[in-house]
DSSP file (Angstrom, degrees, kcal/mol; ACC not computed):
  #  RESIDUE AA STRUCTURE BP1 BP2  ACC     N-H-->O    O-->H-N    N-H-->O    O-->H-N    TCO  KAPPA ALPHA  PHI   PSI    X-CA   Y-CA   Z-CA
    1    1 A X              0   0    0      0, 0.0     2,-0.3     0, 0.0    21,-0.2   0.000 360.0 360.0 360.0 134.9   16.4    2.1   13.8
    2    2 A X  E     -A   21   0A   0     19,-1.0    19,-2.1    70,-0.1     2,-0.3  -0.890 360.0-142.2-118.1 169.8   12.6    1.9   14.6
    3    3 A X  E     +A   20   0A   0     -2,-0.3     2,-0.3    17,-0.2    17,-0.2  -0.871  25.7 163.8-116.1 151.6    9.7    0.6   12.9
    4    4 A X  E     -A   19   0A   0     15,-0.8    15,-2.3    -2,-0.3     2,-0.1  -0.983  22.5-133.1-163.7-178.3    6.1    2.2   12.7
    5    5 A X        -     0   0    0     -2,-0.3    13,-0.1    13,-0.3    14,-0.1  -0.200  25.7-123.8-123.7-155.9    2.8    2.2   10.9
    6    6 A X  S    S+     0   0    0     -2,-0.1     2,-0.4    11,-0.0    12,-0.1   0.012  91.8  72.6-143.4   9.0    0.6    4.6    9.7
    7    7 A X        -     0   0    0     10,-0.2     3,-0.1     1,-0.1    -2,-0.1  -0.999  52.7-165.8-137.3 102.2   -2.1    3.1   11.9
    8    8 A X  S    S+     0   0    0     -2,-0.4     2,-0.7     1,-0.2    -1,-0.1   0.895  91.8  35.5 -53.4 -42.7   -3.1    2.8   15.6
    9    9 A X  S    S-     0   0    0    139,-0.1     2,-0.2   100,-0.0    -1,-0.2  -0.834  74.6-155.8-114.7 115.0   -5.5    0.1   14.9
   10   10 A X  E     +b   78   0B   0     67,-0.7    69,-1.1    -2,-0.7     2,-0.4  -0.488  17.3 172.4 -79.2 155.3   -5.1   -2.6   12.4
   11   11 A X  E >   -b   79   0B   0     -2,-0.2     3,-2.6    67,-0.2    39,-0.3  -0.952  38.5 -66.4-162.1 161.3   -7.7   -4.5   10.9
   12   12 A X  T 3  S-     0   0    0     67,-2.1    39,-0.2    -2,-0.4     3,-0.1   0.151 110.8  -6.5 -24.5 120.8   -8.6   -7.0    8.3
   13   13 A X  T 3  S+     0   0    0     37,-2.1     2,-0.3     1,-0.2    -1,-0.2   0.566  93.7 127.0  38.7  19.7   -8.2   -5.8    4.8
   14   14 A X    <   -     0   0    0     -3,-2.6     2,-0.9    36,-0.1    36,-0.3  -0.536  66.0-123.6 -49.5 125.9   -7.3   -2.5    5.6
   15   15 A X        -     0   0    0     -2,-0.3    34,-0.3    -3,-0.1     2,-0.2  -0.748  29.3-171.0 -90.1 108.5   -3.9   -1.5    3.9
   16   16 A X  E     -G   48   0C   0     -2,-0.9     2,-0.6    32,-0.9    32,-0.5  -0.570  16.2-140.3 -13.9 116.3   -1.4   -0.3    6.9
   17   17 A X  E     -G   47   0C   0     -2,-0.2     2,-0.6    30,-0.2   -10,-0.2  -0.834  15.5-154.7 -95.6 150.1    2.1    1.4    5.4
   18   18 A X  E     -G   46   0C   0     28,-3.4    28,-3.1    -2,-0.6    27,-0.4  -0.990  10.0-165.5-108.9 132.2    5.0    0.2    7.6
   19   19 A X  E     -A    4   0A   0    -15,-2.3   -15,-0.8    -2,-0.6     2,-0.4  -0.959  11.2-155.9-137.0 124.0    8.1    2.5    7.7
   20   20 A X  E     -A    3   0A   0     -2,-0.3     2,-0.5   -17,-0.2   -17,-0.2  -0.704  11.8-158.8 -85.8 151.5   11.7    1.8    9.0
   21   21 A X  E     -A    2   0A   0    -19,-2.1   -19,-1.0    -2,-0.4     2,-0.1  -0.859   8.1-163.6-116.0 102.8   13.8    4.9   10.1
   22   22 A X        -     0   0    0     -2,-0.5     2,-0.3   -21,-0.2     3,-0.0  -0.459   8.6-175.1 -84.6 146.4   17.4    4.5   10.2
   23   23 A X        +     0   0    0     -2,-0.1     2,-0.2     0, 0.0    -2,-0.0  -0.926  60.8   9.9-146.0 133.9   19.7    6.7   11.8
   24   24 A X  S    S+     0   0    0     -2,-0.3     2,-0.1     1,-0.1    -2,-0.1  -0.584  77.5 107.9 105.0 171.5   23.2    6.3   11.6
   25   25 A X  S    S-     0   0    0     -2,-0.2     2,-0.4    39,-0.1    -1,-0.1  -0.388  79.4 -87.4  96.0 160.2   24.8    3.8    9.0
   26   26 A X  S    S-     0   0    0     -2,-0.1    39,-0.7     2,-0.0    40,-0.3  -0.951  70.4-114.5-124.0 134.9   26.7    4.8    5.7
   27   27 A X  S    S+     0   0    0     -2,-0.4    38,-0.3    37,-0.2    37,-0.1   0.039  91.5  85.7 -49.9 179.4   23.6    5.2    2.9
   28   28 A X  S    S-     0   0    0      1,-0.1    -1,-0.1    36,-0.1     2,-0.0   0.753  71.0-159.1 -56.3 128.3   22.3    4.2    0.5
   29   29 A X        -     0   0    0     35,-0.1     2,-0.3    36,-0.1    35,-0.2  -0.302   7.1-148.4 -56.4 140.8   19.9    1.1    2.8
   30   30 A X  E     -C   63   0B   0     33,-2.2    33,-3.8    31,-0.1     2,-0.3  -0.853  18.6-151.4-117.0 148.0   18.2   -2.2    1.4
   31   31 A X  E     -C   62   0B   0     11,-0.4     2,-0.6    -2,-0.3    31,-0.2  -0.924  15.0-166.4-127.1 130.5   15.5   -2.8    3.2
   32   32 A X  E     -C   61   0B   0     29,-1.2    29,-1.0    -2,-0.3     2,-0.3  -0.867  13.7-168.2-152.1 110.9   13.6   -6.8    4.0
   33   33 A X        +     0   0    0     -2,-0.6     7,-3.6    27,-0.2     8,-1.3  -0.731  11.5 166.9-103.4 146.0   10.4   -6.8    5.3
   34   34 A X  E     -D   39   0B   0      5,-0.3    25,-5.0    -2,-0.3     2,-0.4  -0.973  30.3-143.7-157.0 162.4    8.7   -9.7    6.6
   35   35 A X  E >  S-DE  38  58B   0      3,-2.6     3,-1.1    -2,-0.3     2,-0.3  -0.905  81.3 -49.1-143.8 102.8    5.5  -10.8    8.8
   36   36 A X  T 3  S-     0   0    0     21,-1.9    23,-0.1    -2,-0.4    20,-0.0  -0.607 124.3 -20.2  63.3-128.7    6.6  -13.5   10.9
   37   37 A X  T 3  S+     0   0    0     -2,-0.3     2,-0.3    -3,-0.1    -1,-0.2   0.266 114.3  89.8  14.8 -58.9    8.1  -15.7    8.6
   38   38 A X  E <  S-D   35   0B   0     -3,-1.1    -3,-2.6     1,-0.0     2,-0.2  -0.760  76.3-124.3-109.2 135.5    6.9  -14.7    5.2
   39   39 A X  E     -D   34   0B   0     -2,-0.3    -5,-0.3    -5,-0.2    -2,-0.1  -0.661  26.5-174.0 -98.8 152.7    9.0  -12.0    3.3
   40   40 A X        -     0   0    0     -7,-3.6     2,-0.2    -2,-0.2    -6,-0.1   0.633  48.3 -72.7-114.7 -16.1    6.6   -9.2    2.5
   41   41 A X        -     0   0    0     -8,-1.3     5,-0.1     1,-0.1    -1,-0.0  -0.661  32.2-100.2 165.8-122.9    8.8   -7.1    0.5
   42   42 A X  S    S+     0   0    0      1,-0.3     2,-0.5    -2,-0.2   -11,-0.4   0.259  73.6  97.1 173.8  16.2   12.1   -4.4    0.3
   43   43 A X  S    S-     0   0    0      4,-0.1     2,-0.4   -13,-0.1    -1,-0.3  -0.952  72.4-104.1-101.6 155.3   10.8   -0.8    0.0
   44   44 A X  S    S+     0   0    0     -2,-0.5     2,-0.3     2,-0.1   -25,-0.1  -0.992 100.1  23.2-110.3 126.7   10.3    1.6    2.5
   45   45 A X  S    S-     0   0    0     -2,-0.4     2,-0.4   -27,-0.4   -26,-0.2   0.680  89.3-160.0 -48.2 175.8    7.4    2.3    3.6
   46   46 A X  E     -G   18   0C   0    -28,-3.1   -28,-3.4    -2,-0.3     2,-0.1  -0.992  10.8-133.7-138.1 145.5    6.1   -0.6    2.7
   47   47 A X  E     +G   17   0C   0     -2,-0.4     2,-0.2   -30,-0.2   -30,-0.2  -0.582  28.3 166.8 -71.7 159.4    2.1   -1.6    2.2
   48   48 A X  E     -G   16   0C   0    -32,-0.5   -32,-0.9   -34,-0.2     2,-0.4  -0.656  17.6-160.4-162.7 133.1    0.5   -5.0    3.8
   49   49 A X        -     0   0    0    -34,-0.3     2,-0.3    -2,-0.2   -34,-0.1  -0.877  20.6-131.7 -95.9 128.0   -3.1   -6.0    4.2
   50   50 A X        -     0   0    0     -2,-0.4   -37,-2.1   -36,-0.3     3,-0.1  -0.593  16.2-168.4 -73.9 148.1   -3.9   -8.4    6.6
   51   51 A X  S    S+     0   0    0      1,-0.4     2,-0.5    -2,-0.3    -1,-0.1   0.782  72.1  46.7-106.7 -39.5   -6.1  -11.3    5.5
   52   52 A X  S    S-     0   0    0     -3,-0.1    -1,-0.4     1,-0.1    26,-0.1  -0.939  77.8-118.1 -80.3  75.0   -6.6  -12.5    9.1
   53   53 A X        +     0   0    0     -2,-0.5     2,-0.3    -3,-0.1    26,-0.2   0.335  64.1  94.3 -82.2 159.7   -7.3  -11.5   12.3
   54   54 A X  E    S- F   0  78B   0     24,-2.6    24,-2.3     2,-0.1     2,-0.4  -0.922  74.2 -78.5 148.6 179.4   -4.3  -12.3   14.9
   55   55 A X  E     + F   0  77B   0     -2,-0.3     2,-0.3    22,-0.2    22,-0.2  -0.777  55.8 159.6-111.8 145.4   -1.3  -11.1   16.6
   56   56 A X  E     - F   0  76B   0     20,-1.2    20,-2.7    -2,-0.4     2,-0.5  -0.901  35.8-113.1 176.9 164.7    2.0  -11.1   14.2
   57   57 A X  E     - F   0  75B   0     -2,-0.3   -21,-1.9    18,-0.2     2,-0.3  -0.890  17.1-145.2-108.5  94.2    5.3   -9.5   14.2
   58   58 A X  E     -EF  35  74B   0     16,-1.4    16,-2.6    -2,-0.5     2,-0.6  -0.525  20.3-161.7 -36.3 106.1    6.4   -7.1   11.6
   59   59 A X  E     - F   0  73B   0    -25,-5.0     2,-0.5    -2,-0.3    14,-0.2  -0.767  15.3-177.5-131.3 137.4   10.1   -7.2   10.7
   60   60 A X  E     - F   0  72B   0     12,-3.5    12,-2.2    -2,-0.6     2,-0.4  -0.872   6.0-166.7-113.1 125.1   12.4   -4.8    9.1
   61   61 A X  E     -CF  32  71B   0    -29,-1.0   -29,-1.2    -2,-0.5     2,-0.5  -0.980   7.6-164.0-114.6 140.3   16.5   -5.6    8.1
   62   62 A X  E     -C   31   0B   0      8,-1.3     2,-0.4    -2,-0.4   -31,-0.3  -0.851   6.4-173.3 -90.6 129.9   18.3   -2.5    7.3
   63   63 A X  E     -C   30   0B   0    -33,-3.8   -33,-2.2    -2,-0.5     2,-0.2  -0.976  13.5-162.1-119.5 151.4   21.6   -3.7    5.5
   64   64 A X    >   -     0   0    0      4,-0.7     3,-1.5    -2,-0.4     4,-0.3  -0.638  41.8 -85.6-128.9 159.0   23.5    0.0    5.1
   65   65 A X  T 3  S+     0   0    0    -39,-0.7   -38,-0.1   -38,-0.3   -36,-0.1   0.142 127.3  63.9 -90.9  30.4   26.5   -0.1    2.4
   66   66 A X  T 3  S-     0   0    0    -40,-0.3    -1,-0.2     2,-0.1   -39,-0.0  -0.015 117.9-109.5-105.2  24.8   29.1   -1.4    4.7
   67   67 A X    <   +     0   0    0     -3,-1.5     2,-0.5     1,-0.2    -2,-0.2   0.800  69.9 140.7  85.9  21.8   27.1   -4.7    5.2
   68   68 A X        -     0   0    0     -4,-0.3     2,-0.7     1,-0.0    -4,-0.7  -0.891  38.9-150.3-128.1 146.4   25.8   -4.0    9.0
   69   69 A X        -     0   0    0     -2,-0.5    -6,-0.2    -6,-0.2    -1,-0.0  -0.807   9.2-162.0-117.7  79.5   22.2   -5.2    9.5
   70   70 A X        -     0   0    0     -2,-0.7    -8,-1.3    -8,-0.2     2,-0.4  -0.111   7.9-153.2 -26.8 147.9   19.8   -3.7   12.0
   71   71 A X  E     - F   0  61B   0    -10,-0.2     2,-0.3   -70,-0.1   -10,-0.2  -0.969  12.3-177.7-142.0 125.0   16.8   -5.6   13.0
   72   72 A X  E     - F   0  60B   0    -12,-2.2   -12,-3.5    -2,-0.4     2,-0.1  -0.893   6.6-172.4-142.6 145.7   13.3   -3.8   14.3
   73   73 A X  E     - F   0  59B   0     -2,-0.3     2,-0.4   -14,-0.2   -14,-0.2  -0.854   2.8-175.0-150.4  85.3   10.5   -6.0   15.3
   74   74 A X  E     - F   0  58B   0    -16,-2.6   -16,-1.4    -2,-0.1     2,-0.4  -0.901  15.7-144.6 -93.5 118.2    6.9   -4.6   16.2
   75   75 A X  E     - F   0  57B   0     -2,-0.4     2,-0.4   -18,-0.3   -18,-0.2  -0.810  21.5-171.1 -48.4 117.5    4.3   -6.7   17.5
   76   76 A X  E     - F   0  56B   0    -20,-2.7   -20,-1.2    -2,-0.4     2,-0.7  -0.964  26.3-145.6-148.0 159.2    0.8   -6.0   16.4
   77   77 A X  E     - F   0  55B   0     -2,-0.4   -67,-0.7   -22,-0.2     2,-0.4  -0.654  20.1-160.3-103.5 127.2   -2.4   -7.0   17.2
   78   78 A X  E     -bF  10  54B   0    -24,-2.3   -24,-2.6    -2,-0.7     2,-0.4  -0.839  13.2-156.1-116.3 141.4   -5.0   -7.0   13.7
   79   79 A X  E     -b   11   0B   0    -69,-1.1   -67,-2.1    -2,-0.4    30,-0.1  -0.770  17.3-105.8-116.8 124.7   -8.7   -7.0   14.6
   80   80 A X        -     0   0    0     -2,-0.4    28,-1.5    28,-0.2    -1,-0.1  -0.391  46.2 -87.0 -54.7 159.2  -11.7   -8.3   12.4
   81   81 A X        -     0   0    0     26,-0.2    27,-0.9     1,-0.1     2,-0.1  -0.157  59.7-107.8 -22.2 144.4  -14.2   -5.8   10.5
   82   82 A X  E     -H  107   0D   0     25,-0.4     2,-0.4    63,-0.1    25,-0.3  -0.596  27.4-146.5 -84.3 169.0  -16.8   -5.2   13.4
   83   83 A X  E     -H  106   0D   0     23,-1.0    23,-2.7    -2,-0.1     2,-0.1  -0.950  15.5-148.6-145.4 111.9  -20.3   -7.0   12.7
   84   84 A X  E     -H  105   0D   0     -2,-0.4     2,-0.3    21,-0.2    21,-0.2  -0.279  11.7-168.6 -76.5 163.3  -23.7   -4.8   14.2
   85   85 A X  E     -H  104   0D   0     19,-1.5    19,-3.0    70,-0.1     2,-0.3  -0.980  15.1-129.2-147.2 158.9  -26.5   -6.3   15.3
   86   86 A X  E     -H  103   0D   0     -2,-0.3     2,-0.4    17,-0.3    17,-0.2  -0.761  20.0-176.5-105.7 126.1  -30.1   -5.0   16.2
   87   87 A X  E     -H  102   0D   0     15,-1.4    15,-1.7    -2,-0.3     2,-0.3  -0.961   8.7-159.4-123.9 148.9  -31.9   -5.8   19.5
   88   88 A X  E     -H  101   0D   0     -2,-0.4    13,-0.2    13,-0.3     3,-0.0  -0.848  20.9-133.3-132.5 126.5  -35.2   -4.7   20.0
   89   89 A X  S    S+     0   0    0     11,-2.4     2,-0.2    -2,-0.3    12,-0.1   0.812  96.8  11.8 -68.9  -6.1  -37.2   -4.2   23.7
   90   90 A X  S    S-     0   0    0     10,-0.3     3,-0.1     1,-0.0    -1,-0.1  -0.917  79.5-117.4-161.5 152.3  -40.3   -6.0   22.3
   91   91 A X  S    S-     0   0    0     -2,-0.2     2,-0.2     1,-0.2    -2,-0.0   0.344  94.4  -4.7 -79.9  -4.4  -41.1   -8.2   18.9
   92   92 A X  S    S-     0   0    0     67,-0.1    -1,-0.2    68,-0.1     2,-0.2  -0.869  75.1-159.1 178.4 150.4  -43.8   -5.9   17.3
   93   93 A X        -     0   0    0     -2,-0.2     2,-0.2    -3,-0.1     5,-0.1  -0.336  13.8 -94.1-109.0-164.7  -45.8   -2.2   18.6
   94   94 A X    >   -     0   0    0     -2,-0.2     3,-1.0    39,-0.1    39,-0.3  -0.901  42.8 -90.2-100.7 103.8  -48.6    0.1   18.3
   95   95 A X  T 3  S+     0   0    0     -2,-0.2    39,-0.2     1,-0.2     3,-0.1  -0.345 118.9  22.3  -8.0 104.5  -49.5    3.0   16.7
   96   96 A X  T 3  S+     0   0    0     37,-3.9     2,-0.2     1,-0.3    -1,-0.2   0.748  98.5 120.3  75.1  35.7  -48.1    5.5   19.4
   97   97 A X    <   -     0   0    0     -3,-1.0    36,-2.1    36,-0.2    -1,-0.3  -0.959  61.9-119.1-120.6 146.9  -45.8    3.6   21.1
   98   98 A X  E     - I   0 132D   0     -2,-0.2     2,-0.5    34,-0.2    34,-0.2  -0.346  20.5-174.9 -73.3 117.3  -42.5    3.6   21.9
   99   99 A X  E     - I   0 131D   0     32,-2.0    32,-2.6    -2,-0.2     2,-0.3  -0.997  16.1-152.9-131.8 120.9  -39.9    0.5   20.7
  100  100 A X  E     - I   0 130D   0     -2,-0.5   -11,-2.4    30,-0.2     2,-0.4  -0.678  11.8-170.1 -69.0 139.4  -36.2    0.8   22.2
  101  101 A X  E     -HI  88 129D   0     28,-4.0    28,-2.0    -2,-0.3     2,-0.3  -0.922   4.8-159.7-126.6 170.1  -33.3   -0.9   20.0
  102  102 A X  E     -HI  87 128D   0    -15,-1.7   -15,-1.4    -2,-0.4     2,-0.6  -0.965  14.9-129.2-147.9 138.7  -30.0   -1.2   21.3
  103  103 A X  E     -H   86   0D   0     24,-2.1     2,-0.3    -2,-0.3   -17,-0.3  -0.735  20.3-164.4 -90.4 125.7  -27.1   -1.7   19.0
  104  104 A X  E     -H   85   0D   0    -19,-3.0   -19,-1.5    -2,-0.6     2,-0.4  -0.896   3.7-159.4-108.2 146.5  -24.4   -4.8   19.6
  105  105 A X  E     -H   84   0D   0     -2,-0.3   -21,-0.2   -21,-0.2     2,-0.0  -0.800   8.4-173.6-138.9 129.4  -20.9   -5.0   18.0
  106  106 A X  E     -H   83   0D   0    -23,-2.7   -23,-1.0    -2,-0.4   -21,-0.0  -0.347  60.9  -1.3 -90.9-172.5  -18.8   -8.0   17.5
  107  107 A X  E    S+H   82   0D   0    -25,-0.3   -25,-0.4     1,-0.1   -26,-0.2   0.555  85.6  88.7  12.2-145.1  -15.2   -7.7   16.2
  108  108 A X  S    S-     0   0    0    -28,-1.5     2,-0.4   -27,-0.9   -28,-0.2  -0.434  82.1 -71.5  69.9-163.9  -13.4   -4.3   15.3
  109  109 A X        -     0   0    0      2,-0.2    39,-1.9     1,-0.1    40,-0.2  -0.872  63.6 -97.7-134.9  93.8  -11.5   -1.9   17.3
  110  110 A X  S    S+     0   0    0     -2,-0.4    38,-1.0    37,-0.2    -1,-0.1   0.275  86.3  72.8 -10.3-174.3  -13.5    0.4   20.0
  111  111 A X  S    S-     0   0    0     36,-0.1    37,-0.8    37,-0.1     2,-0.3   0.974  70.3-156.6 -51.5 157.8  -14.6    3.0   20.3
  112  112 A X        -     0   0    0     35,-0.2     2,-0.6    36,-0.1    35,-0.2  -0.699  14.5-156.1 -84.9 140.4  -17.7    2.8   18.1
  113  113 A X  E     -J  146   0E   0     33,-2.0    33,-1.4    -2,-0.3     2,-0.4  -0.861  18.0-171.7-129.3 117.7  -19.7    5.2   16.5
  114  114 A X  E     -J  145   0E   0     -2,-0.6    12,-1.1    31,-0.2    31,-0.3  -0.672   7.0-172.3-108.9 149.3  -23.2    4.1   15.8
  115  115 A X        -     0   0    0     29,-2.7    10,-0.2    -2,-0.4     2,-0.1  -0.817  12.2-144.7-150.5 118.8  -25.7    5.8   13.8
  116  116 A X        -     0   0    0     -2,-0.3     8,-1.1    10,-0.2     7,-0.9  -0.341   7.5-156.3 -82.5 134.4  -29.6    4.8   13.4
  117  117 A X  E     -KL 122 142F   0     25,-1.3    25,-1.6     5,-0.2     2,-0.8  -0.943   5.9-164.2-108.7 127.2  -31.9    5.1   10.3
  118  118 A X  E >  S-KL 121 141F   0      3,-3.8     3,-1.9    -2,-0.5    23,-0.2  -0.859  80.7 -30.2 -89.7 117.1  -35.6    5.3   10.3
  119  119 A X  T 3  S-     0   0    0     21,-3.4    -1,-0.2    -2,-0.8     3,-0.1   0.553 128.1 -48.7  85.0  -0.5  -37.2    4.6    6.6
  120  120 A X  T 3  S+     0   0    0     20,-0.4     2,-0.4     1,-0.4    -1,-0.3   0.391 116.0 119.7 122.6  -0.8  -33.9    6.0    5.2
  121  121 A X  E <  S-K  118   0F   0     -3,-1.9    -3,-3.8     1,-0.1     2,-1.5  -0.704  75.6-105.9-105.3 129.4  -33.9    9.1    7.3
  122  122 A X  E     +K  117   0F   0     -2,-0.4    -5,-0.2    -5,-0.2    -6,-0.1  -0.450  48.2 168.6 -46.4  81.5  -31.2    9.9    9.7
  123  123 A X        -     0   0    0     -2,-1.5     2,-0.3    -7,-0.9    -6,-0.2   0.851  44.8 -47.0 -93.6 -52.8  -32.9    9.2   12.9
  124  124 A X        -     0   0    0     -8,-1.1     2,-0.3     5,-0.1    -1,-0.1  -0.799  39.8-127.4-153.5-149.6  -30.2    9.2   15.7
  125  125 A X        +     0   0    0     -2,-0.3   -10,-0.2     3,-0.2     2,-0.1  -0.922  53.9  73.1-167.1 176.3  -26.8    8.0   17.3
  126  126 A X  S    S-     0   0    0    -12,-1.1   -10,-0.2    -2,-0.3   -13,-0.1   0.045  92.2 -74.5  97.7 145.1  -25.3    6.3   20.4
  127  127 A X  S    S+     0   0    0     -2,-0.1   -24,-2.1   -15,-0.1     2,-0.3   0.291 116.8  45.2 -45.1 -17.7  -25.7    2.7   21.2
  128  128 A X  E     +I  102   0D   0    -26,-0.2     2,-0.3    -3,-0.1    -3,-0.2  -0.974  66.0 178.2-137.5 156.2  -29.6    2.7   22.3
  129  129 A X  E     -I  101   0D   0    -28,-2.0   -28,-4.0    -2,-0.3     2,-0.4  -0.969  16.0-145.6-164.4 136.1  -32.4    4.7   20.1
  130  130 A X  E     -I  100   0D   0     -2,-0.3     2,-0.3   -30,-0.2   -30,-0.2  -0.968   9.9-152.9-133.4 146.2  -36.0    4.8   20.7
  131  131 A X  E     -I   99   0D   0    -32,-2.6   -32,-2.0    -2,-0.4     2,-0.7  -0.890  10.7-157.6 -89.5 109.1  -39.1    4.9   18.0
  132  132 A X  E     -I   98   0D   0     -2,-0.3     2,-0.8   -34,-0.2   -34,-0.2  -0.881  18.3-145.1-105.9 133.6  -42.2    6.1   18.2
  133  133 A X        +     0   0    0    -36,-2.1   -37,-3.9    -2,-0.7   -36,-0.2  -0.611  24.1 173.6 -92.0 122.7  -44.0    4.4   15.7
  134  134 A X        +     0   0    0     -2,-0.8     2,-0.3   -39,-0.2    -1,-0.2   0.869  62.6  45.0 -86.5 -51.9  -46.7    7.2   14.4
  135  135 A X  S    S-     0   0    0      1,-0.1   -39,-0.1   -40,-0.1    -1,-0.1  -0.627  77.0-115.1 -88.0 145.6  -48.1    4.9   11.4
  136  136 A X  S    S+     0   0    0     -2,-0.3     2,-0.2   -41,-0.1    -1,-0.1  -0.373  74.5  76.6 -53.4 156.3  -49.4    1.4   10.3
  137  137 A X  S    S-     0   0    0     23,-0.3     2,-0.3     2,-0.1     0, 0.0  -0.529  94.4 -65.5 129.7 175.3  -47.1   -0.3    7.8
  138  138 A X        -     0   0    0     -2,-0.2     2,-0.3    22,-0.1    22,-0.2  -0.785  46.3-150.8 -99.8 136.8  -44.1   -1.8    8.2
  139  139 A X  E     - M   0 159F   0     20,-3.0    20,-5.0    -2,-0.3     2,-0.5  -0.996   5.6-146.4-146.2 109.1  -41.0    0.4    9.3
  140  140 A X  E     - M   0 158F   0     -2,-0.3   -21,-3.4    18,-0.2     2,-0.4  -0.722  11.3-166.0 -97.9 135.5  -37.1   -0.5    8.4
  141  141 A X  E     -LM 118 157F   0     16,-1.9    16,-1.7    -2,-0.5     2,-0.3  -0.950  12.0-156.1-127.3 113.9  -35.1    0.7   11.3
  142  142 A X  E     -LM 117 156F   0    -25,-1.6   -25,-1.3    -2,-0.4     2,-0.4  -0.568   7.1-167.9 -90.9 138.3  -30.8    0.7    9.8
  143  143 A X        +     0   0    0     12,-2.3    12,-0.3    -2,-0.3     2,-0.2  -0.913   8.1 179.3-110.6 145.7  -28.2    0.4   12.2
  144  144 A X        -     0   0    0     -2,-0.4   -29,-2.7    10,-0.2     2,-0.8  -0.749   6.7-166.7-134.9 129.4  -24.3    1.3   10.8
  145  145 A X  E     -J  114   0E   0      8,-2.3     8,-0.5   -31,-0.3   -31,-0.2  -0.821   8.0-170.8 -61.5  75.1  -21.2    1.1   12.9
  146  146 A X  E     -J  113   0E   0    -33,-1.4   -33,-2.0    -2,-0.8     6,-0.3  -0.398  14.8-144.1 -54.4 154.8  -18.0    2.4   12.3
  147  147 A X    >   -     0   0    0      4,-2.1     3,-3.2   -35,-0.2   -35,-0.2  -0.781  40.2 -90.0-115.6-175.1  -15.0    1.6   14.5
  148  148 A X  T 3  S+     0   0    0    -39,-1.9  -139,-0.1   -38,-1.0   -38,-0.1   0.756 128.8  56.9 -75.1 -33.8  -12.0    3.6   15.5
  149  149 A X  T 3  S-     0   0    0    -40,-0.2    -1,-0.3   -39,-0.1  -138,-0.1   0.588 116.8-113.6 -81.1  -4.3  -10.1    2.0   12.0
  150  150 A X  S <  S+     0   0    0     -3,-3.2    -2,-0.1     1,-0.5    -1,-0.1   0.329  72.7 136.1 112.6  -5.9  -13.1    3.6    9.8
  151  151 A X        -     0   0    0     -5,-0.1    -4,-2.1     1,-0.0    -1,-0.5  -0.334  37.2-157.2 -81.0 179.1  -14.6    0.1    8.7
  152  152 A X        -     0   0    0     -6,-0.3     2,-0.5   -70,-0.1    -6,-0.2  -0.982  22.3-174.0-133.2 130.9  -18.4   -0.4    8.8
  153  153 A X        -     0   0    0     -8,-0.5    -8,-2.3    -2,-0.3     2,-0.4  -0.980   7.2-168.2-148.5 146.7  -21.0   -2.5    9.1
  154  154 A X        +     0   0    0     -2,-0.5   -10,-0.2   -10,-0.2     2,-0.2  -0.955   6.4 175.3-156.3 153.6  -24.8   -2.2    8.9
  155  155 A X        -     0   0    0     -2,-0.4   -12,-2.3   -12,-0.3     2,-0.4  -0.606   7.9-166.6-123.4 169.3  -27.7   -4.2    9.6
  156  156 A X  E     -M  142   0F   0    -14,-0.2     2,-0.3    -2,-0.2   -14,-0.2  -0.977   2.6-166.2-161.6 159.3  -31.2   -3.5    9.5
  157  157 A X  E     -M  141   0F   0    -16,-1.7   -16,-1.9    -2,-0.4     2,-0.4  -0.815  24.5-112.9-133.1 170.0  -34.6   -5.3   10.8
  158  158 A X  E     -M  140   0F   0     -2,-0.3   -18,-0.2   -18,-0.2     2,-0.2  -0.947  22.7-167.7 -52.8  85.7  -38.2   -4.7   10.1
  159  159 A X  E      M  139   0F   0    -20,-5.0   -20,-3.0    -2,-0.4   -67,-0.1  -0.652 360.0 360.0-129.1 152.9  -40.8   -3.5   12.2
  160  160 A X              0   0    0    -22,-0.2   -23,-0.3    -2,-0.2    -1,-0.2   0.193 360.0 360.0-138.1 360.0  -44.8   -3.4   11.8
């Protein structure tokens, strides 16, 4: 029997199916799913959201109808939401000057895919982006990150 996911990367509040595959056995299988401890359910697949970032152990018992009980056990490692942040080369420009940002990202699963807004406009992508500020006025410059599970986050600062 193995167990598997539907998922390379887990993360927080994400739904993940888990699926045992029996081979072997007399049908028709019950199925008792648990994560660590705590029983999670008895179909196959089965759904589970994590609440929690952490390592824990996925556990599947097959009982087949002459009573003999398989046991599959996956370790897997579940990953916060990522959270961007904005850095800036300088606190405030110029008319017709240049301002670098550079994107940071805390939790999540690598790789990233970052993508910059100027004023609302699709402006670039990649992890550093430079402005040239053309106008007076104040200028919202949007960061968003995805990671490799598809969550998001986006931040944004204000520059005059």
């Amino acid at each position: 029997m193995t167990e598997t996911s539907n998922r390379t990367s887990l993360s927080v509040g994400i739904s993940t199916a888990f699926t045992a595959t029996v081979t072997g056995g007399v049908g028709p299988y019950t199925y008792a799913w648990s994560v660590g401890n705590t029983a999670i359910g008895t179909t196959n697949p089965i759904d589970y959201t994590f609440s929690t970032a952490g390592t824990y152990w996925v556990n599947v018992t097959v009982t087949d109808s002459l009573g003999v009980t398989p046991t599959a056990a996956v370790e897997y490692t579940v990953t916060n939401a990522p959270t961007a942040a904005v850095v800036a080369s300088q606190s405030a420009t110029d008319v017709g000057l240049t301002l670098s940002f550079s994107g940071t990202v805390q939790g999540g699963t690598s790789p990233y895919n970052y993508t910059w807004y100027v004023a609302g406009v699709l402006s670039g992508y990649g992890s550093s982006f430079d402005h040239l500020f053309s106008a007076t006025g104040t200028v919202v410059v949007e960061l968003t990150v995805r990671d490799a599970s598809g969550l998001t986050s986006s931040t944004s600062v204000a520059w005059s």
